[in-house]
TORRO-104730 format. One record per residue (C-alpha): y, x, z; residue number from 1; residue in three letters. Coordinates in steps of 0.001 Angstrom, whole numbers. Example, Ala and Ser with C-alpha at 12.3 -4.5 7.8 and 13.67 -1.06 7.14 Angstrom:
BEGIN
ATOM        Y        X        Z  pos  code
ATOM    -4500    12300     7800    1   ALA
ATOM    -1060    13670     7140    2   SER
This chain:
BEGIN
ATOM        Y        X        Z  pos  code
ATOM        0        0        0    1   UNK
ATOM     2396     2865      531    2   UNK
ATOM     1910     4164    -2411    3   UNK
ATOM     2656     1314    -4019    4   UNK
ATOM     5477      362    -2364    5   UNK
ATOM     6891     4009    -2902    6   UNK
ATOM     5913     3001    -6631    7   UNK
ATOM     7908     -241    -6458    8   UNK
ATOM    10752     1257    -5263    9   UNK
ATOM    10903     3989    -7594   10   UNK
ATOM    10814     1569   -10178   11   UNK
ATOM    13611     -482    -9121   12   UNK
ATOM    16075     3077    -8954   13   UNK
ATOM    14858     4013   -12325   14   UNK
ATOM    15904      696   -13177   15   UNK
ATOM    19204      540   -11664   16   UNK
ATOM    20332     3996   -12656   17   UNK
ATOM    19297     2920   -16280   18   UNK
ATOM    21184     -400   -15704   19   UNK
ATOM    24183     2224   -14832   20   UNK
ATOM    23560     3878   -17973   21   UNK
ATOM    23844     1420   -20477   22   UNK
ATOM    27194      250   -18082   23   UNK
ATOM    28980     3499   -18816   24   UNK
ATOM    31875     2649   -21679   25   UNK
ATOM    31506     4172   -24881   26   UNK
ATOM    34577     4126   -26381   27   UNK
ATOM    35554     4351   -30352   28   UNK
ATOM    39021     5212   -31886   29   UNK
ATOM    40568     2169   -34084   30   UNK
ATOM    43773     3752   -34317   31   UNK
ATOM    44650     7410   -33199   32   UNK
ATOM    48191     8429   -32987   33   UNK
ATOM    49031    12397   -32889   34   UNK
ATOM    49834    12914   -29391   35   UNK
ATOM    50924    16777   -27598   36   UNK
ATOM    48740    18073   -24857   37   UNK
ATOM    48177    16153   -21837   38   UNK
ATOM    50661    17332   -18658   39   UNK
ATOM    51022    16562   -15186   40   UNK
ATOM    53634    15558   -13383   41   UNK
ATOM    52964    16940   -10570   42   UNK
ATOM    54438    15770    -6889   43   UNK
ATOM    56814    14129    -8144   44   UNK
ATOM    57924    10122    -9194   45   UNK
ATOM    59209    11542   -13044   46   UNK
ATOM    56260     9275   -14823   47   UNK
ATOM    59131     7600   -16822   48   UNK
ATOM    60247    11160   -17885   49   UNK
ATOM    56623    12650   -18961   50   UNK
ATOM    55650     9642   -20298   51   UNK
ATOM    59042     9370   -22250   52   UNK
ATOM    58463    12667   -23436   53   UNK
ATOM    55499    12279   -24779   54   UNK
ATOM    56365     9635   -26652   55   UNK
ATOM    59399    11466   -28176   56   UNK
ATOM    57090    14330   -28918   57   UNK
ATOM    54763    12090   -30913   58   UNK
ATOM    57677    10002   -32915   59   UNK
ATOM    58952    13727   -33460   60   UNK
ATOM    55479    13943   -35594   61   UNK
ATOM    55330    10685   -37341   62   UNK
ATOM    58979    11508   -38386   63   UNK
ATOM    57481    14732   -39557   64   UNK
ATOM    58910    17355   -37601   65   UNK
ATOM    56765    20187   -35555   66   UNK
ATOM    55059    19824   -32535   67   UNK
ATOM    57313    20323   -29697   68   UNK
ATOM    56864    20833   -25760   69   UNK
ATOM    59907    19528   -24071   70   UNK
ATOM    61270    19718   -21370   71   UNK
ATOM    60704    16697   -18853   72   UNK
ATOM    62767    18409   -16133   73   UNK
ATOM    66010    18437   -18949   74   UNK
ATOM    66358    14639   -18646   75   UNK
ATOM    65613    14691   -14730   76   UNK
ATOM    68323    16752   -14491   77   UNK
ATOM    70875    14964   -16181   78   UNK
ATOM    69893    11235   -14705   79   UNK
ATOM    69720    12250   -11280   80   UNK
ATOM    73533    12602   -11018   81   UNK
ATOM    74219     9290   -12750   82   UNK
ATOM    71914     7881   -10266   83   UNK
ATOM    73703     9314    -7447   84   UNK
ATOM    76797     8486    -9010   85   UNK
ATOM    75495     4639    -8801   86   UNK
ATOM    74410     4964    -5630   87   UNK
ATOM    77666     6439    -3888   88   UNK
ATOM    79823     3826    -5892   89   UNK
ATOM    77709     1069    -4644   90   UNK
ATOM    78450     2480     -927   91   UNK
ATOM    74139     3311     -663   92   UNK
ATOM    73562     -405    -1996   93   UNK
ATOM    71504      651    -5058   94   UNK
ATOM    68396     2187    -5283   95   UNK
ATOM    67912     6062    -5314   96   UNK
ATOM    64482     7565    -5701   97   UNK
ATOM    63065     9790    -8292   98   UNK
ATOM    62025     6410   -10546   99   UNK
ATOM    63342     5756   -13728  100   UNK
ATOM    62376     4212   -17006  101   UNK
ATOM    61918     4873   -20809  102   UNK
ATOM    65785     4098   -21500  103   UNK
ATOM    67021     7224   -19137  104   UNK
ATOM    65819     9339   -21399  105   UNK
ATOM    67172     7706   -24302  106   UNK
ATOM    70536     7826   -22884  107   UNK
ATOM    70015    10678   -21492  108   UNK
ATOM    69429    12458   -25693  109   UNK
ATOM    72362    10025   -26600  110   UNK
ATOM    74406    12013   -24432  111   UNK
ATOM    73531    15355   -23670  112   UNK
ATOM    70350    15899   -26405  113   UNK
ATOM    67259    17349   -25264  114   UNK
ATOM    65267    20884   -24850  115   UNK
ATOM    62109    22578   -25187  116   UNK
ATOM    60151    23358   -21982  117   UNK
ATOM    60780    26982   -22808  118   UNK
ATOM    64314    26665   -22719  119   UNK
ATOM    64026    24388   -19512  120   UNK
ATOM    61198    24719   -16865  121   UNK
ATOM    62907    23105   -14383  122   UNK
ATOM    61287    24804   -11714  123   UNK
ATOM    61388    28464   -10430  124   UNK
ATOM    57718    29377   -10909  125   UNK
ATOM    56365    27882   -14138  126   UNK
ATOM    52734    29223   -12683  127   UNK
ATOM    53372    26424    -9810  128   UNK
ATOM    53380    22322   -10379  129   UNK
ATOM    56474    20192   -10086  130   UNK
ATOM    57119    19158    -6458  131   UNK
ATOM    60572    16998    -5687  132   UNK
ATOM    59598    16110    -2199  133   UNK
ATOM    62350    17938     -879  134   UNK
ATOM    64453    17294    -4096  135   UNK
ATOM    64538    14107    -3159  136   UNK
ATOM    65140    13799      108  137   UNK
ATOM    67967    16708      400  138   UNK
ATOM    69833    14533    -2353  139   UNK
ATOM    69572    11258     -156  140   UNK
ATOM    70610    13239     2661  141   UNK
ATOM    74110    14401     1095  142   UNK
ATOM    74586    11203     -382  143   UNK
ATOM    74221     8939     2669  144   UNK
ATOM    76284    11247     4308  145   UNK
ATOM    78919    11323     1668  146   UNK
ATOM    78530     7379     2051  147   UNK
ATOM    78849     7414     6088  148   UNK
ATOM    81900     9577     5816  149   UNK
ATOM    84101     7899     3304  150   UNK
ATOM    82864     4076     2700  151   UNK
ATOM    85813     3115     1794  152   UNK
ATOM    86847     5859     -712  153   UNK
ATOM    83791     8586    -1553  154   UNK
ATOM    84639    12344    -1498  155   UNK
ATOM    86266    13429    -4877  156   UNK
ATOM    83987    16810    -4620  157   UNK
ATOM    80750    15460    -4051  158   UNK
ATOM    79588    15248    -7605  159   UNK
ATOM    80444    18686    -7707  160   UNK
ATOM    78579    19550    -4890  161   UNK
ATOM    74906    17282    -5723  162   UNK
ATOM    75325    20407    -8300  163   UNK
ATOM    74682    22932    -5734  164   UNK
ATOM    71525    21141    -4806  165   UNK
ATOM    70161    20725    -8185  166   UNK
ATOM    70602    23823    -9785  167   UNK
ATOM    68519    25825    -7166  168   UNK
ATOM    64756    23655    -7275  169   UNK
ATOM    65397    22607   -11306  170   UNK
ATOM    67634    25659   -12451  171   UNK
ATOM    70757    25347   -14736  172   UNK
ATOM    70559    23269   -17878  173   UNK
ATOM    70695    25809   -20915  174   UNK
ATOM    73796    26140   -23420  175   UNK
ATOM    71651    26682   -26488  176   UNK
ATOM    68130    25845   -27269  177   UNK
ATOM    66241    27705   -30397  178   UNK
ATOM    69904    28751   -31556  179   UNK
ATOM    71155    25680   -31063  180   UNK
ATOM    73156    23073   -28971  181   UNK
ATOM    70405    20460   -27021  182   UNK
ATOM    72616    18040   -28895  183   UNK
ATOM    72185    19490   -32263  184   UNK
ATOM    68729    20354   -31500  185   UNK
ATOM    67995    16552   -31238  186   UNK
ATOM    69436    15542   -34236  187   UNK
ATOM    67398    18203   -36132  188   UNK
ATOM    64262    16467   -34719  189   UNK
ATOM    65606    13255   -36183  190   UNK
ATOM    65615    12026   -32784  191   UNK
ATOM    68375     8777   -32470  192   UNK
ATOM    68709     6793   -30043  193   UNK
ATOM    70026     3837   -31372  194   UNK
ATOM    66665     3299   -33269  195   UNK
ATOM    64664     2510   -30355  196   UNK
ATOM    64016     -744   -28393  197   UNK
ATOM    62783    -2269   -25002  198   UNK
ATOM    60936    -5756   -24723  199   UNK
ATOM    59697    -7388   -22239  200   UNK
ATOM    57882   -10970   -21667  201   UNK
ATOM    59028   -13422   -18793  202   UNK
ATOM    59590   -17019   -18332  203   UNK
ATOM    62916   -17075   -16354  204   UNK
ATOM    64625   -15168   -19136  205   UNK
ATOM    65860   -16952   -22463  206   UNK
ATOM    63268   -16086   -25210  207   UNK
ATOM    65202   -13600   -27865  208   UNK
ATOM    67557   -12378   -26052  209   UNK
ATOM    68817    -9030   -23707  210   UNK
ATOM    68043    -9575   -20205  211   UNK
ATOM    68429    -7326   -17399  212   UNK
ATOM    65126    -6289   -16280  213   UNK
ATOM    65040    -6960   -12286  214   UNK
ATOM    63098    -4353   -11050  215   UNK
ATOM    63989    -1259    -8607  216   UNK
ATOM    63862     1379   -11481  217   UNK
ATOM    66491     -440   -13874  218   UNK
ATOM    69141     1480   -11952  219   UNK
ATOM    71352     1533   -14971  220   UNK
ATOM    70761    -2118   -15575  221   UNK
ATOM    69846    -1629   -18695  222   UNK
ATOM    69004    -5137   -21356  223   UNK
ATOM    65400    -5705   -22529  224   UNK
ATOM    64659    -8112   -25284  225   UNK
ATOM    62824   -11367   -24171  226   UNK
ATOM    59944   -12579   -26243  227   UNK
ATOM    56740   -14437   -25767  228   UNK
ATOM    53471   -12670   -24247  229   UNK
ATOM    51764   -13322   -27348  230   UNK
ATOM    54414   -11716   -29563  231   UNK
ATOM    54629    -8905   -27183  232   UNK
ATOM    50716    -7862   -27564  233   UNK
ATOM    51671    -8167   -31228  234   UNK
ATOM    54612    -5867   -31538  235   UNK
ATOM    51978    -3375   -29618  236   UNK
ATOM    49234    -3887   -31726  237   UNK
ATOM    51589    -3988   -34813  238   UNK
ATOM    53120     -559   -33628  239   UNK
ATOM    50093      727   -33216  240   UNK
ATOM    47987     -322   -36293  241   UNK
ATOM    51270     1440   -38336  242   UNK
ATOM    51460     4955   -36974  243   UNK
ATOM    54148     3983   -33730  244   UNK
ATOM    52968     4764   -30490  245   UNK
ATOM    54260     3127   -27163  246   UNK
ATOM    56538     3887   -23705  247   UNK
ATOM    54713     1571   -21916  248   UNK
ATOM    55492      498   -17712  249   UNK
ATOM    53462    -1025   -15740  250   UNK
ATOM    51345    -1800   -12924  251   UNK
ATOM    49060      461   -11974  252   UNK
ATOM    48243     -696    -8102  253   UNK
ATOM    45208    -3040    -8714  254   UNK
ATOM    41630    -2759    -7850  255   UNK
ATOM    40815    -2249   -11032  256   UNK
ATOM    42911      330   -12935  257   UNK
ATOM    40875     3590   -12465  258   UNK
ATOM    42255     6757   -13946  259   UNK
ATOM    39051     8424   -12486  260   UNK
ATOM    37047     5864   -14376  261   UNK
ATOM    39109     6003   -17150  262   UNK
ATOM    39314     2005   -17446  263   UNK
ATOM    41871     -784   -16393  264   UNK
ATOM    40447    -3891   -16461  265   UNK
ATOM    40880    -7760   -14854  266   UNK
ATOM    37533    -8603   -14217  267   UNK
ATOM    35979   -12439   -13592  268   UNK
ATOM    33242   -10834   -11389  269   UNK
ATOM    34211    -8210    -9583  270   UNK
ATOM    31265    -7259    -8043  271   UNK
ATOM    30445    -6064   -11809  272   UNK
ATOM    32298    -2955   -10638  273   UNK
ATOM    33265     -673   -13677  274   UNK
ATOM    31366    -1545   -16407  275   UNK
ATOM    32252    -4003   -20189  276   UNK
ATOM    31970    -7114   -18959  277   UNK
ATOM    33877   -10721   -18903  278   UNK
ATOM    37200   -10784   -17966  279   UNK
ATOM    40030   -13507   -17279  280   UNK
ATOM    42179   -14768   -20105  281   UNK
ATOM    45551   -14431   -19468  282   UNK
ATOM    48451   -16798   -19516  283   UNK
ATOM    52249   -16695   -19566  284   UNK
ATOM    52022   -18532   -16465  285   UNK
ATOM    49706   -16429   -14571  286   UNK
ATOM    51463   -13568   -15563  287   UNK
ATOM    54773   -14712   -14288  288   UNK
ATOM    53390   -15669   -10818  289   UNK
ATOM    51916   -11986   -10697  290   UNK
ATOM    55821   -10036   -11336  291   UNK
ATOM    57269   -12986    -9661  292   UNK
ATOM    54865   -12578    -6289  293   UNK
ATOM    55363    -8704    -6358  294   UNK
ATOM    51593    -8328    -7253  295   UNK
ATOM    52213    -6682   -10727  296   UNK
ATOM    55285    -4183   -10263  297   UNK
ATOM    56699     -831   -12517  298   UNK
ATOM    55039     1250   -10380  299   UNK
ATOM    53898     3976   -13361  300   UNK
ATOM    55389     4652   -16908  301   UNK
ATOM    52710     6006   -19636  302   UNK
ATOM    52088     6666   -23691  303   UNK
ATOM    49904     4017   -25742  304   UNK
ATOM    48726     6643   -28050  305   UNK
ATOM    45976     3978   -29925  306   UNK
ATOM    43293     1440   -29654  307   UNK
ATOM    39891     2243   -29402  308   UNK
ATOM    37055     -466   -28923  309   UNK
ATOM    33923      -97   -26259  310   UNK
ATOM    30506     -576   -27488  311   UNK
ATOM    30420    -4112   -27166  312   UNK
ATOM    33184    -4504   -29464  313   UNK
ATOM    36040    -5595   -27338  314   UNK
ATOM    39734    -3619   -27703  315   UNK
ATOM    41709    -1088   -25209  316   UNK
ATOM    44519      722   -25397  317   UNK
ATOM    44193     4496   -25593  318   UNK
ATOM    46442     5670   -22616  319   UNK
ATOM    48066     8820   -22204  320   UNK
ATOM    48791     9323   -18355  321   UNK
ATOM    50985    12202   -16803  322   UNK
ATOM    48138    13218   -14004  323   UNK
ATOM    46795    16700   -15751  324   UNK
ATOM    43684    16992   -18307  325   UNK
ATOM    41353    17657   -15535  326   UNK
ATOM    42218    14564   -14082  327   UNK
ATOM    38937    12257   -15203  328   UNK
ATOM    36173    12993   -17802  329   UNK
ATOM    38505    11492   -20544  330   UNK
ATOM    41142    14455   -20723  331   UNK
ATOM    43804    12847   -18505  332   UNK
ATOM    43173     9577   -20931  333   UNK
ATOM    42422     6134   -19567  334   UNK
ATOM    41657     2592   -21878  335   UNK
ATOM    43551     -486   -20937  336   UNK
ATOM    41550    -4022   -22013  337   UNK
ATOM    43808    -6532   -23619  338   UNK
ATOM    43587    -8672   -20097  339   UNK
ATOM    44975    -6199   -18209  340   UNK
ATOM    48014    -5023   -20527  341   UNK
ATOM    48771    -8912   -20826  342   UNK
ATOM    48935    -9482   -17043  343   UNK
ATOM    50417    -5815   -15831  344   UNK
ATOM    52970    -4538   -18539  345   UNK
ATOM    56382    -5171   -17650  346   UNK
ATOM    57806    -3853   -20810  347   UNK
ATOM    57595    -1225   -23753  348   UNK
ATOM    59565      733   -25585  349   UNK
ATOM    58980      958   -29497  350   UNK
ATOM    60448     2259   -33120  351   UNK
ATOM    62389     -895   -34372  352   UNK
ATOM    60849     -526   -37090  353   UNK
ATOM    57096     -687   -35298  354   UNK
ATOM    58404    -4642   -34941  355   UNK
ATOM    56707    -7324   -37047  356   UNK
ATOM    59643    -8884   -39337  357   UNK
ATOM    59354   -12291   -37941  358   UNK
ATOM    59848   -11203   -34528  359   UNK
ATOM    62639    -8160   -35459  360   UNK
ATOM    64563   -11403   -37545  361   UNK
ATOM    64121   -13170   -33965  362   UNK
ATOM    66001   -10650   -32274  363   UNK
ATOM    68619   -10117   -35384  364   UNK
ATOM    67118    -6473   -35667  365   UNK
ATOM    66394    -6318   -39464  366   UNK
């Protein structure tokens, strides 16, 4: 009997691990979109800049320019002040943090172009990761005390002075970059601006329209076009299918998003654990009551670099994420299911020209 209860129970482990075995996601490419090397950000809350980046880098590409390695830290550099600017002026009302979103960076090349990561490190030892712990917190320090000093009227000198912090941990921004100006060096890379949009899909805003995005990152208050959830997934899958990757931000917080696993899914039985299986459809209205409840929030910014399909058929969207290339078996890559990007992404950031033309006419783009 022993034996064959030792028998029995081997069976049922060879079974299970082979049930965990056919589980595992194999995924295929649809679409592939050239995409640099995968970084990481390090200790720090820059997602919006890396991920930003990398987009840039790949629209760089398609445009047919070189392949570039910018600098991240150059557009940290420059927002932080504006930041603290709004911050001061709103007498500590506003929010401060290392966040930000895809449009920083877009203003930020508007305004003061952009640089190589060879011209810009942004850190004192390149051999060491990014770490803005104390970044972060001597800024908020000067500022509140700026603020606790002078509410009524802020120091005239203590723009000046959030320079003296800055320059030591990110170093000073460089006057020429491959012979250059960082201005002229981003109109060589065809880089503009002005050709770039944000869109996001919510109920309480007017459908076609600039709204500003309530969440704690928008610091700048920037305006995001307004268009249906359906029409969102297919100005994604339209960008994508063409050549246009994505800025996307999201949530990132739930159960089941797994960089480790390399999936981010919205399961209808959970107890499934991390394997293709069934999962819930949808709707405008559910995804409302999730960014309306606080349950799906811009916690992480990353590049849609594709779509790729499991074995059972069913679409994700390749994901480029800022956490290293060691990070998970899938070279710092994760794939987001069609559920999940419907319920958890608060907006994108695309080539006007990745829109559909019914939707661009919609939003008096073309």
């Amino acid at each position: 009997m022993t034996r064959i209860l030792y028998l029995f129970i081997g069976l049922i482990l060879i079974g299970n691990i082979s049930a965990q075995e056919k589980a595992k996601f194999e995924f295929t490419n649809i679409y592939d979109i050239k995409a640099t090397p995968v970084k990481s950000q390090g200790n720090t809350g820059t997602c919006w800049a890396f991920s930003t980046t990398s987009f840039i880098e790949s629209e760089i590409i398609r445009l047919g320019g070189p392949e570039q390695d910018l600098s991240e830290m150059y557009f940290v550099r420059y927002v932080y002040p504006k930041k603290a600017q709004k911050y001061v002026m709103l007498h500590g009302m506003g929010n401060f943090s290392q966040g930000g979103l895809a449009h920083d960076v877009m203003n930020c090349i508007r305004n003061y172009g952009m640089a190589t990561e060879d011209a810009y490190p942004g850190r004192k030892d390149i051999n060491q990761p990014h770490n803005h712990t104390e970044l972060e917190s001597s800024q908020k320090v000067l500022l509140d005390n700026f603020i606790e000093q002078r509410k009524a009227e802020p120091s005239p000198v203590w723009y000046e002075v959030l320079a003296g912090v800055l320059d030591p941990y990110l170093g000073k921004v460089p006057e020429k970059v491959e012979g250059v100006t960082p201005q002229e060096f981003a109109t060589k890379m065809k880089i503009n601006p002005d050709d770039y949009v944000e869109l996001t899909s919510y109920t309480h805003y007017p459908l076609y329209q600039q709204s500003d995005l309530e969440i704690p990152d928008n610091w700048a208050h920037e305006r995001y076009y307004n268009v249906t959830l359906d029409e969102l997934i297919e100005v994604m899958n339209n960008a994508l299918s063409n050549g246009y990757s994505i800025a996307w931000d999201g949530d990132v917080s739930e159960k089941f998003f797994s960089h480790k696993n390399g999936v981010a899914l919205v399961p209808v039985d959970q107890s499934k654990g991390f394997q293709p299986q069934e999962e819930k459809e949808i709707t405008p209205e559910i995804r409302q009551e999730a960014f309306m409840s606080w349950q799906s929030t811009d916690d992480h910014l990353m590049h849609l670099t594709g779509m790729a399909k499991d074995q059972n058929g069913k679409v994700y969207y390749t994901t480029k994420n800022s956490w290293g290339e060691k990070s998970n078996a899938f070279g710092g890559y994760l794939y987001m299911s069609e559920s999940y990007v419907r319920l958890h992404t608060v907006s994108v950031m695309v080539h006007k020209d990745a829109l559909p033309k019914a939707i661009a006419k919609k939003l008096a783009l073309n």
